[in-house]
C-alpha positions in Angstrom: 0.0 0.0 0.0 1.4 3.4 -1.2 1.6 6.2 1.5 -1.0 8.4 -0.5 -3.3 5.4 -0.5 -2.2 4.9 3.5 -3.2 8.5 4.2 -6.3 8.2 1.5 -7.6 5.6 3.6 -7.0 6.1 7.1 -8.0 10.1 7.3 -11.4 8.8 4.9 -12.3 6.3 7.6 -11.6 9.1 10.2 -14.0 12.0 8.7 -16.5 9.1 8.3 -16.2 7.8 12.0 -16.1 11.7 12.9 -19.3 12.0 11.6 -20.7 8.4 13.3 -19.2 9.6 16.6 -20.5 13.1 16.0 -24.0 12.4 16.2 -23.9 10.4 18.5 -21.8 12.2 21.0 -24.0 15.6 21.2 -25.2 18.1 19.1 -22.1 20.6 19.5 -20.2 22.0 16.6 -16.3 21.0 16.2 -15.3 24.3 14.7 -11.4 24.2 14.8 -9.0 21.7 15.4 -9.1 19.8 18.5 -12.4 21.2 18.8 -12.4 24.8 20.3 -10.1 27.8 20.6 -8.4 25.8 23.8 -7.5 23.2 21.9 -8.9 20.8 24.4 -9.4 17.9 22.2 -12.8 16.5 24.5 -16.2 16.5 23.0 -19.3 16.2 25.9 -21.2 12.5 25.9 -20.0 9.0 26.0 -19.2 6.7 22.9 -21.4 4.0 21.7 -20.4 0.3 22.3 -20.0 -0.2 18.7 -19.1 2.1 15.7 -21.0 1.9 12.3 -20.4 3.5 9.5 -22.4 6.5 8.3 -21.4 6.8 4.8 -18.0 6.9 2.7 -16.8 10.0 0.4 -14.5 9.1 -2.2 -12.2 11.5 -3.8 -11.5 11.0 -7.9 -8.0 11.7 -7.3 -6.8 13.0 -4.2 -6.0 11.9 -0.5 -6.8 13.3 3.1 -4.0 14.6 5.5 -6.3 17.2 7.4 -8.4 16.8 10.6 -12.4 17.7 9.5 -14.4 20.0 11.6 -17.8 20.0 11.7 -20.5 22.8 12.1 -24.3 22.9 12.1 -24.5 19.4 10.3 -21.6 20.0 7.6 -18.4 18.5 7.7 -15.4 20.7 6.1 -11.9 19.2 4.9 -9.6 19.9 2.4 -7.4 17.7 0.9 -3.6 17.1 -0.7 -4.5 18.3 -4.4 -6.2 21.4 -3.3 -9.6 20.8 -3.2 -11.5 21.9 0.0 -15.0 20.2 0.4 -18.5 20.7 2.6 -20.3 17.6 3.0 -23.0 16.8 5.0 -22.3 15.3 7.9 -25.9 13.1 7.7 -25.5 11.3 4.5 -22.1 12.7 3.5 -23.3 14.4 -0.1 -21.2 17.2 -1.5 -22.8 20.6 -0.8 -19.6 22.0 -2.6 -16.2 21.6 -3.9 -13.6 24.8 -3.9 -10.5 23.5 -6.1 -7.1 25.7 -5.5 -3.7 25.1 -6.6 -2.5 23.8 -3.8 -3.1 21.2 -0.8 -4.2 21.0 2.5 -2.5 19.6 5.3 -3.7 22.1 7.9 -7.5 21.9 9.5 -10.1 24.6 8.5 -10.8 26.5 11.2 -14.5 28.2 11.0 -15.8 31.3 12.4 -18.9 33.9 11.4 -19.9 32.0 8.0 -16.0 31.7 7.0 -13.6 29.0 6.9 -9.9 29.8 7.1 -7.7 27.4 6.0 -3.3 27.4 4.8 -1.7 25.8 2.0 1.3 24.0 0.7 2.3 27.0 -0.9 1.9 29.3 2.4 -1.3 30.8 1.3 -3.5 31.5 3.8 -7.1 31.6 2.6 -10.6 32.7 3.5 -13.8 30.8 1.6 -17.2 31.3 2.7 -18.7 28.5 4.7 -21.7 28.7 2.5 -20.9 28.6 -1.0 -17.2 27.9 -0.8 -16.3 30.9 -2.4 -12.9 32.3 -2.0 -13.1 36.0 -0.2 -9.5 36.8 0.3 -6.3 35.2 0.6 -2.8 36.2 2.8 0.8 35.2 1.4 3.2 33.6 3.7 6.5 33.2 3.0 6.2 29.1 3.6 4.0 26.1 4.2 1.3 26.9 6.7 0.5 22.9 8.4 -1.4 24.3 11.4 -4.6 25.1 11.9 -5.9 28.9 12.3 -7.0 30.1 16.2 -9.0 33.0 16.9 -8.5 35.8 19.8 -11.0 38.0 19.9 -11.9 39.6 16.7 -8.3 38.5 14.9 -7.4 35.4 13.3 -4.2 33.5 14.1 -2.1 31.4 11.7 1.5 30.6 12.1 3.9 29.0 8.8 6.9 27.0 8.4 8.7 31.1 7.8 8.4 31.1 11.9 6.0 34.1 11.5 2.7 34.1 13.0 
């Protein structure tokens, strides 16, 4: 098994047992990475004896690297060719595809009806939750592989140029 088809796999079987796990667990939104601005990583509820599998999302060429987050029933990941998708986290159909020229490795993070997400390339985007229209976009000067924070009304990302 190739590593692309390693990481293909594995982070697939992860956005699909998020979204098992999800609604089961409670009804709260997993906005950022590790859940919330903390980072605390702990979601309320207890899990179920057994997992099942909600549904499956294939990608025609890509793989997943990056954690999915979850708000008001949509599940949000991008993935390592550049395409950043909303699917629904009941049935896991496609609400929408934004393609860009380069990959994720980094979690969205969402906030106010945006998501923020960096790139391979260091660019440091902002598409709306809705649509997945691109509003705006920041250049760093290297690969951005961490998530965005938020403290009070200003976003936070940090880059691989030690800059945050």
């Amino acid at each position: 098994m190739t590593m692309r088809m390693f990481c293909s796999t594995s982070v697939l079987t992860l956005c699909v047992l998020t979204a098992a796990l999800a609604g089961r667990l409670s009804a709260d939104d997993w906005p950022l990475y590790r859940g919330d601005a903390r980072s605390s990583g702990v979601a309320s509820g207890t899990l179920p004896a057994e997992l099942d599998v909600a549904w499956t999302f294939k990608v025609e060429k890509g793989a997943f690297e990056a954690t999915p987050i979850i708000v008001d029933g949509v599940v949000y990941i991008g993935d390592l060719d550049g395409e950043l998708y909303a699917l629904k986290l009941a049935d896991g159909k496609q609400l929408w595809k934004s393609e860009t020229d380069s990959g994720f490795i980094a979690a969205p993070a969402y906030r106010d009806g945006k998501l923020f997400v960096g790139d391979f390339d260091g660019l440091f985007r902002c598409f709306d939750a809705k649509t997945g229209k691109q509003l705006w976009s920041f250049e760093t000067m290297a690969e951005i592989d961490s998530s965005a924070n938020f403290y009070k009304g200003n976003v936070l990302v940090g880059s691989q140029d030690a800059t945050l």
